[in-house]
Each structure stands twice: as structure tokens, then as C-alpha cells.
C-alpha positions in Angstrom: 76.7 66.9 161.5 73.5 68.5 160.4 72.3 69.0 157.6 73.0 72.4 156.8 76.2 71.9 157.7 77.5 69.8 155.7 75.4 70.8 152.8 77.6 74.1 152.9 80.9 72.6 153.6 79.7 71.0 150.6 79.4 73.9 148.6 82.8 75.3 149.4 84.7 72.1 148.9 83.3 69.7 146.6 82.8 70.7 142.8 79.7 69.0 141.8 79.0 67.1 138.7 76.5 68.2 135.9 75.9 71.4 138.5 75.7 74.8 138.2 77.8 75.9 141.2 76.1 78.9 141.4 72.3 77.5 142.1 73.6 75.6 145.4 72.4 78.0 147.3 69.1 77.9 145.8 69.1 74.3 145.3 70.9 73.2 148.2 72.7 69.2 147.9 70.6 66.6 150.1 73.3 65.5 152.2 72.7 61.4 152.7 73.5 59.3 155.4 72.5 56.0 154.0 70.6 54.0 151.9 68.2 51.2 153.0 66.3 49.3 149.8 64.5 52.0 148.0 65.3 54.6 150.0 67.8 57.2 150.9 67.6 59.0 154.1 69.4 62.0 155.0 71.4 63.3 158.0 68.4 64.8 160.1 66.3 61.4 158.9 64.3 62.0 156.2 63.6 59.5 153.7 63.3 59.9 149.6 62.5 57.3 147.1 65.3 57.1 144.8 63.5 57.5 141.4 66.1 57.6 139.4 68.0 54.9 140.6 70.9 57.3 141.5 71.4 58.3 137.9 70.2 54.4 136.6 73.0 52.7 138.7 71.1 51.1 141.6 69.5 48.2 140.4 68.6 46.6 143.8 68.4 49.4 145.6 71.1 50.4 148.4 72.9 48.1 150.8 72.0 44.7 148.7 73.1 42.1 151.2 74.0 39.8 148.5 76.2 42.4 146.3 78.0 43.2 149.8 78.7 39.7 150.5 80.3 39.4 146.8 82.5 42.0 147.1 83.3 41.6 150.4 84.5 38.1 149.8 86.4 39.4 147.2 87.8 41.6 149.5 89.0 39.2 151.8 90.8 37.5 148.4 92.2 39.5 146.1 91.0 43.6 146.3 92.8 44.7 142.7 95.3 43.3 140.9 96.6 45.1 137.1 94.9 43.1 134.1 97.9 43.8 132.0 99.8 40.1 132.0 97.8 39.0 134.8 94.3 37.6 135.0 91.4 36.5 137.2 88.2 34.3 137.3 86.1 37.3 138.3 86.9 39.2 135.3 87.3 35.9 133.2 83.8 34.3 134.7 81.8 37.9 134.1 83.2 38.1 130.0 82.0 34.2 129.4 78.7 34.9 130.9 78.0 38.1 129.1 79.0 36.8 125.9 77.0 33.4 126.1 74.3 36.3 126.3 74.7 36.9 123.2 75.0 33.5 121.9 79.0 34.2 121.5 78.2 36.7 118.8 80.1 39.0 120.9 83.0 37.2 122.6 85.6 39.5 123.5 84.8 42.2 126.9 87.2 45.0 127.3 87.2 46.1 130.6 86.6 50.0 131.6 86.0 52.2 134.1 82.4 54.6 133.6 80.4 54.6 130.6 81.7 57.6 128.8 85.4 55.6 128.6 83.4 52.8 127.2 82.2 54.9 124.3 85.7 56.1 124.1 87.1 52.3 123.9 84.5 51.7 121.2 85.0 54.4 118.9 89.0 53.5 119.1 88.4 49.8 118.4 86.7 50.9 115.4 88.9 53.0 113.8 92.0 51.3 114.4 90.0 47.7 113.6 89.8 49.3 109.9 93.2 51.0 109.9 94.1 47.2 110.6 92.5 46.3 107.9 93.8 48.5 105.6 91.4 50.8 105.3 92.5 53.7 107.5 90.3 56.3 105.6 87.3 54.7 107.6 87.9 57.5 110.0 84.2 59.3 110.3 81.6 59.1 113.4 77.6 58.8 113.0 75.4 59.3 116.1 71.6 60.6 116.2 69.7 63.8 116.9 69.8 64.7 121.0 72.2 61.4 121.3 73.8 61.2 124.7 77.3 58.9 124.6 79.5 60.9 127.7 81.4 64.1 128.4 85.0 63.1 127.5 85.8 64.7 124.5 85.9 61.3 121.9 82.3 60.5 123.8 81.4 64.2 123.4 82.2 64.4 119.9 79.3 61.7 119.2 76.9 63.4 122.0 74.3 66.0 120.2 72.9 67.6 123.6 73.6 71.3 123.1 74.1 72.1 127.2 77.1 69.7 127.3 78.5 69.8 123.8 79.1 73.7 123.0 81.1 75.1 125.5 84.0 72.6 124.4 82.5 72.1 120.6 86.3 73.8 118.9 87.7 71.1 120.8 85.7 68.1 119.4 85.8 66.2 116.2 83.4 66.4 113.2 80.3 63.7 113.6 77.7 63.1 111.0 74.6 64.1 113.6 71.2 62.1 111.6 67.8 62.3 112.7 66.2 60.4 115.6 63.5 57.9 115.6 60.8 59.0 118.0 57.8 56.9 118.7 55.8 60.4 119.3 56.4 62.0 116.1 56.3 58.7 113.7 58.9 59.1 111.7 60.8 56.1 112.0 60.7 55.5 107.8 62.2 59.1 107.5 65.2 58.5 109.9 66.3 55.2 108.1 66.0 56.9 104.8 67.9 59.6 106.0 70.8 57.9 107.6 70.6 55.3 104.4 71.3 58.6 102.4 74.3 59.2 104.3 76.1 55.8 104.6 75.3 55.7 100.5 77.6 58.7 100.1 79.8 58.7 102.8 80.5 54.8 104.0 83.6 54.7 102.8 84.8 56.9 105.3 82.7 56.2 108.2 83.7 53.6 110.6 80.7 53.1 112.8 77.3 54.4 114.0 76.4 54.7 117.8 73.4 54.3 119.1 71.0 54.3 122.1 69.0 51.5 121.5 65.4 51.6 122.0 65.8 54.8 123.8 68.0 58.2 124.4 68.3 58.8 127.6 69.3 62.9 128.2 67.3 63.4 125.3 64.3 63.4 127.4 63.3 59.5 127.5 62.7 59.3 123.4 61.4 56.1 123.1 61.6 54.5 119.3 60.9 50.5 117.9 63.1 47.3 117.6 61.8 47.5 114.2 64.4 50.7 113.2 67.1 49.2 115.2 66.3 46.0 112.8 66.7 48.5 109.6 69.6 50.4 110.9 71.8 46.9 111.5 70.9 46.2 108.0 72.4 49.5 106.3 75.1 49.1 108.2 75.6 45.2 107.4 74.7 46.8 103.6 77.4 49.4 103.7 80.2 47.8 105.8 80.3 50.3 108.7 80.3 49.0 112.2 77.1 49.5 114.6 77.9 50.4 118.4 74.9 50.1 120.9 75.7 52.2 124.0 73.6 50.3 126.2 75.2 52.0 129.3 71.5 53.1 131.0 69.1 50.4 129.2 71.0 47.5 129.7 70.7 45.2 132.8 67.3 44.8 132.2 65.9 48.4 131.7 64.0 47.6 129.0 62.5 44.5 129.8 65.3 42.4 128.5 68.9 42.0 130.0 70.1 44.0 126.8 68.2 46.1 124.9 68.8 44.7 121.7 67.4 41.3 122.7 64.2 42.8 121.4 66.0 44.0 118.0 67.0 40.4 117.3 64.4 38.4 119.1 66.2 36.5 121.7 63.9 37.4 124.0 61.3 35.1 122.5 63.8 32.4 121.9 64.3 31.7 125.7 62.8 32.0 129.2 63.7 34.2 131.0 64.9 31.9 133.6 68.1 29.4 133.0 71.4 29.6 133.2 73.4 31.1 129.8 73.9 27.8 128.5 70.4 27.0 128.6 69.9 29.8 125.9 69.8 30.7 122.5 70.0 33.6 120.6 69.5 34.8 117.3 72.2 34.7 114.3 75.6 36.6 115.6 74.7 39.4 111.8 71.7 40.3 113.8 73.9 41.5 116.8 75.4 44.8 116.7 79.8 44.9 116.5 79.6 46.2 119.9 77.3 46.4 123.1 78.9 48.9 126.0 77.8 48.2 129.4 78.3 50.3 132.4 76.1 51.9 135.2 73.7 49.2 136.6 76.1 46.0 135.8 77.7 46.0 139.2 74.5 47.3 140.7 75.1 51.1 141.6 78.2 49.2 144.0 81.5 49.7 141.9 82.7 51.6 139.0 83.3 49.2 135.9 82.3 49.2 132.2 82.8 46.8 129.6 82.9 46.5 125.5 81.9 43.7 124.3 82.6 42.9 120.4 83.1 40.2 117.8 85.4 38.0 116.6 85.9 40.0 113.4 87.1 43.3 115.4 88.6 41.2 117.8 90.9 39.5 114.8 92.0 42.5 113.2 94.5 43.5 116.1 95.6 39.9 116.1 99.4 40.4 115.3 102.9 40.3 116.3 103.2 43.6 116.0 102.5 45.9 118.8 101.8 48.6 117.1 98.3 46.9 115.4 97.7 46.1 119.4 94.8 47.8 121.0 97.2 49.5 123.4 94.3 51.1 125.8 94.1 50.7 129.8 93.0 51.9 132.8 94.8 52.0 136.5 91.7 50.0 137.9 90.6 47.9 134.3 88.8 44.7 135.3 89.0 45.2 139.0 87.9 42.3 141.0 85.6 43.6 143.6 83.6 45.3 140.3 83.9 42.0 138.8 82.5 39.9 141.8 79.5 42.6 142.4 78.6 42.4 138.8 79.0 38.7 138.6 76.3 39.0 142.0 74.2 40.8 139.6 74.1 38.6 137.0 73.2 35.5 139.5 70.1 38.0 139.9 68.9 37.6 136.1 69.7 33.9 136.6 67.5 33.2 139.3 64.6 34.9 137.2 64.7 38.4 137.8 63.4 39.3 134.4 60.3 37.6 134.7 59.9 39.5 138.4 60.5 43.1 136.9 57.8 42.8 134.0 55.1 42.4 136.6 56.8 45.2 138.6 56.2 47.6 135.0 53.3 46.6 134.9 52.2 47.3 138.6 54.0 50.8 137.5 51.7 51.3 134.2 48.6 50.5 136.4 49.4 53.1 139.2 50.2 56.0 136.0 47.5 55.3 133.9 45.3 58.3 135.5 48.0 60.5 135.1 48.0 60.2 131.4 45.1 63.2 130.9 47.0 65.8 132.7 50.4 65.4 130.5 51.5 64.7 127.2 52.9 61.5 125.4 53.0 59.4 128.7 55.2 56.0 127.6 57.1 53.3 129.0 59.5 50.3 128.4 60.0 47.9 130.6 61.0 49.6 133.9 61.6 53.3 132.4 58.3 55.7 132.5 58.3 59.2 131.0 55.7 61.7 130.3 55.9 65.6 129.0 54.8 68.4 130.8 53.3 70.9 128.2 53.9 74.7 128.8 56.1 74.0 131.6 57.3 76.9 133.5 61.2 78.4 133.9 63.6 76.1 135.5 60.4 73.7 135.6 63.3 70.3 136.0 64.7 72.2 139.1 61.4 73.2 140.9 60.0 69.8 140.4 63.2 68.1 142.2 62.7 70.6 144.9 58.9 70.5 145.4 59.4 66.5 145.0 61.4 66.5 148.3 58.6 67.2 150.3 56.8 64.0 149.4 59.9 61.9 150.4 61.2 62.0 146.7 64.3 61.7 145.0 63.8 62.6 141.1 65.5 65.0 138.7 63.5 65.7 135.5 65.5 66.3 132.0 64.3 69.4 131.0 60.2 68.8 130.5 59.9 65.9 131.0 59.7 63.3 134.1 60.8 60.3 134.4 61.1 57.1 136.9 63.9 54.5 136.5 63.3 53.1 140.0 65.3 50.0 141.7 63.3 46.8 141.3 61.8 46.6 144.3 58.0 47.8 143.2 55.7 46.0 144.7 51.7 47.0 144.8 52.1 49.4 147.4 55.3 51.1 146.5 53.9 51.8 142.9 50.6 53.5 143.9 53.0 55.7 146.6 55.5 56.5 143.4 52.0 57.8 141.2 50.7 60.0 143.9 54.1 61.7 145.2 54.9 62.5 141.3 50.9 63.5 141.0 51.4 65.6 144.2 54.6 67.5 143.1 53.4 68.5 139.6 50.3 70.0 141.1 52.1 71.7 143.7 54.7 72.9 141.0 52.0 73.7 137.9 49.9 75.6 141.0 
């Protein structure tokens, strides 16, 4: 099948996500073949880089061997089985290790199935955790400016990027929208003030605040410090209102720590980075948020599967009798075991020390970018996330970059103005000073 071929039997069959049907024709689908490390190579053999990490999944690249062999042990052994009134050390093994992450301040993992049903989990757990509690008026979402939680409709109602949201904003519910922290415009003090305003007046009926911690993602890669992350868990320690961290694209590692908020409550400097989880401590479980969501690069851009992890104090308040103060939430494929064994595989990846491997990869990556920095604006990074802005950027400047990027064997899809590289970990010397000069290369050909 060539290319062309089964780009348009593409077209006419398969709706695509986040996709104007109507550019396909000017923007036709690369139609992949396979995946080998890095790269992804098409039907007529062309190779791209995957920048992006196939929208931040792919951790390893494609075709780990060691993520295959996981799941296809698990295969052989038990494919799926319901986690309603069953169980299974795959699912049990992967909640024990991510909570002695966070030094058992979050204990409890609900399984899910994408990120955006994550966010959904969370935002129920909260609510019904107060109505538990007694206090069903705690009812009332907070998220930030240009936040980006997922397109179902509870994860949309907490998402403040105009492009999803409108078209289905008679459908959603109300959410207090506050401003964002952003490292470029320094106003870190106003956004605490202002969302300290709001939980003053209104904490009685909010139940939580969501958050992408350290940075929002569809925003446009707005970066921001531990330090307001520090002030926010305060507030909302101050006012009684639960703090989620959506840490669906920086976890795993993203950041420089396996979560994000490590560097919020300084775990990072508390431990190596090598050691098995019992060999680690963490800071105090007040410093950790009520919930940390997980999805996208857990299992390694292998197998669908989320997870919520949250305390003992949420977990408690459905602790009943009664089925009706249950949290009575599912999904067909919840906790499935070949997700469970890929992401365990991934986790044996941090254990053997891959933290300490990926800082010297970010830093080969803020070497090879450094003489980029004069030609755009507000060029940043953390850990193993680079962004920069183009200024004056031309009409459908996201699209034209993606297409002129093709040509020099790259796989990248700017958000709006700005360019970004979340790449696989696999950047050695050579492969960073490749990554600078195709991304150099395509904005002179698209700026020309």
C-alpha cells in the first residue's frame, strides 16, 4: 500500500482526532509503517524523529524490547480480567510502587483509562469525598488561565483553551478560571494573590483546584516555579479545599523528576535518583497534593491506562457500608494487566537510574539550542521539555512548520506560536545537534 493510498482511504474512513477534516487534503496524514527507537518511518520509507513523543506518550521510543517482553509475558498469563471483586499483582505491584513514591502520602491508585477520564475520576472523588463528609455544598471547580485537563465534558469544564472549550461551552459546568503563573511575564505574586482572593470568598463551596504543575501543556509550554506550586498547596491547606495535580504530560520524568511535584516538596533532594522505592524518602504527606493523575507516558506510549492517586483522608470518606457513599465509577478495561505489566516495565526504568541518564540528555539538548535563542523569543526548558516563541509568526504558522519539518525527517506539531520538543530519551550527542539543526532548518524555510 503506498502512501497515497492509504493516506486517502484515510481521509474517507477514519475521523481524526484534534483535526480539522477539511485540511486533510492540504495536510495530508503521514501514514506509518513502524517505529524503530526514535524514529518513525513511513510506508514508502522515510524516516521522522518523533519530537513530540507521539503526543508525550513514548518515553523509550517505539518497539522497547523490554516493554514488549512485559506485556507479552503478561500476555501469555492473564490478558484482562474485570477489577471489580477480582484483583491482580500487576495492578496491586504498580499502586505500592507509585505510592512509596510519594512516601505513602498518596496510597490509594484508581485505575483509568486516558488522561481526560482521570481528571474526570478526580473531580468526582472530590466532590462526593465532601458530600461524604457532610459538606455537599463544596460543589465548585478552580483551574488556571489557558489550563488544559481533557475534552470530556467534566475535564472540559476545568480546561480554559478557547479552540476546544466553546463549541460545547452551554454544555459545561461553571469553573472559577484564575490567572496563570508564567515564568515570562513574572507574575507569580499576582496569581497567588489572586486565587487567595478567591478561595477567601468562595472556599466554602469549592471543592478543589486543578493544576498543571510546573507547566501547561496546550497552553503553549508556560513554564512557572515550584515556589507558586509551594504557595498554592498552602491556600489550599489554609482554606480546606483539595489540590489536584494533573500530571498526565509532566509526569514520568518530564521534568526532571519522576513527578513533577517532587520539586514542589523537595523530594528530589532528599534521595538519589537511583534505589529502589524503599530506599527513599519524601517530604511530609501536607506537602503532597490530595491527588496526582498519571496517564500518557506511564506505560510508555504501549497501552492505554491512567491512574489517581490520593490520600488516606479522601480515601476514608467513602469508607462505609453503604453503597451509596461508594465511589461507584468503572471502566470495561480498569486496571488491565498488560497496561499494568508495561507500566510496571517502566518503572523498573527509573529504578535502574533513568533519572540520572535523562538530566545529562537535557542538558546535551540545552547545549545543541543555545544558538537558537537570538532568532526567537523566551526560549526555556525543564528537564526534557524545550519551548521557544516565534514572534510575528505567519497564518497557520503550527501547520506550515509540521509540513516544512517533514522534509528534514521530522515529526513535530507546534501549539499555536510556539515550538516545542518533548522527545523519547534516547538523546545522545549526536541526535541532539541533528534535533537543533532540523528545527533551525524548518523555521528558516517557513519564516523565508
Amino acid at each position: 500500500m503506498t502512501a497515497p493510498d492509504l493516506a486517502q482511504r484515510s481521509r474517507a474512513a477514519v475521523w481524526h482526532p484534534c483535526t480539522q477534516m477539511a485540511r486533510l487534503a492540504q495536510v495530508p496524514p503521514l501514514p506509518i509503517a513502524r517505529g524503530e527507537g526514535p524514529w518513525l518511518i513511513d510506508t514508502d520509507g522515510r524516516r521522522y524523529f518523533d519530537a513530540n513523543s507521539s503526543w508525550w506518550v513514548n518515553l523509550f521510543g517505539h518497539s522497547d524490547k523490554a516493554l514488549h517482553d512485559a506485556i507479552k509475558a503478561q500476555l501469555d498469563t492473564l490478558p484482562h480480567v474485570m477489577l471489580a471483586g477480582c484483583t491482580h499483582e500487576p495492578a496491586v505491584r504498580l499502586a505500592e510502587r507509585l505510592s512509596a513514591r510519594t512516601g505513602g502520602a498518596l496510597g490509594h491508585a484508581f485505575f483509568g483509562s486516558d488522561g481526560a477520564s482521570a481528571v474526570e475520576i478526580a473531580l468526582k472523588q472530590s466532590f462526593h469525598s465532601w458530600k461524604n463528609r457532610g459538606q455537599p455544598e463544596k460543589r465548585e471547580f478552580v483551574c488556571l488561565q489557558n489550563s488544559y485537563h481533557g475534552e470530556t465534558l467534566g475535564a472540559l469544564s476545568v480546561t480554559d483553551v478557547q479552540v476546544f472549550r466553546d463549541a460545547y461551552d452551554p454544555l459545561l459546568m461553571r469553573a472559577h478560571i484564575v490567572a496563570s503563573p508564567d515564568a515570562r511575564r513574572g507574575n507569580e505574586a499576582e496569581a497567588l494573590a489572586a486565587i487567595r482572593a478567591l478561595l477567601a470568598e468562595r472556599h466554602e463551596h469549592i471543592a478543589c483546584v486543578i493544576v498543571e504543575p510546573l507547566i501547561q501543556g496546550a497552553a503553549g509550554m508556560v513554564m512557572y516555579s515550584p515556589e507558586y506550586l509551594r504557595g498554592l498547596r498552602a491556600l489550599t491547606r489554609e482554606f480546606g479545599v483539595h489540590l489536584i495535580a494533573d500530571e498526565i504530560a509532566v509526569g514520568c520524568g518530564r521534568t526532571g523528576t519522576f513527578f513533577a511535584w517532587e520539586q514542589v516538596v523537595g523530594a528530589a533532594q532528599q534521595h538519589s535518583h537511583r534505589g529502589t522505592e524503599t530506599q527513599r524518602r519524601s517530604a511530609p504527606a501536607q506537602d503532597w497534593p490530595d491527588f496526582i493523575l498519571l496517564s500518557k507516558g506511564i506505560t510508555g506510549g504501549t497501552m492505554a491506562l491512567s491512574l489517581v492517586l490520593t490520600t488516606d483522608e479522601v480515601f476514608d470518606a467513602f469508607w462505609s457500608e453503604d453503597v451509596t457513599r461508594g465511589f461507584l465509577h468503572s471502566h470495561s478495561y480498569t486496571g488491565n494487566p498488560l497496561a499494568c505489566a508495561a507500566a510496571n516495565a517502566v518503572l523498573d526504568r527509573f529504578d535502574a537510574g533513568l533519572l540520572d541518564d535523562t538530566l545529562a540528555q537535557a542538558s546535551r539538548l540545552t547545549r545543541a539550542f543555545a544558538p537558537l535563542a537570538p532568532r526567537v523569543a523566551h526560549l526555556r526548558q525543564r528537564g526534557m521539555i524545550l519551548a521557544f516563541d516565534v514572534p510575528n509568526a505567519p497564518p497557520r504558522f503550527a501547520e506550515t512548520f509540521h509540513l516544512k519539518a517533514r522534509a528534514h525527517e521530522l515529526l513535530i506539531r507546534p501549539i499555536g506560536s510556539t515550538v516545542y520538543l518533548m522527545p523519547p530519551y534516547l538523546i545522545d550527542d549526536a541526535t541532539a545537534a541533528f534535533l537543533a539543526e532540523a528545527v533551525t532548518a524548518t523555521l528558516h524555510d517557513v519564516l523565508a
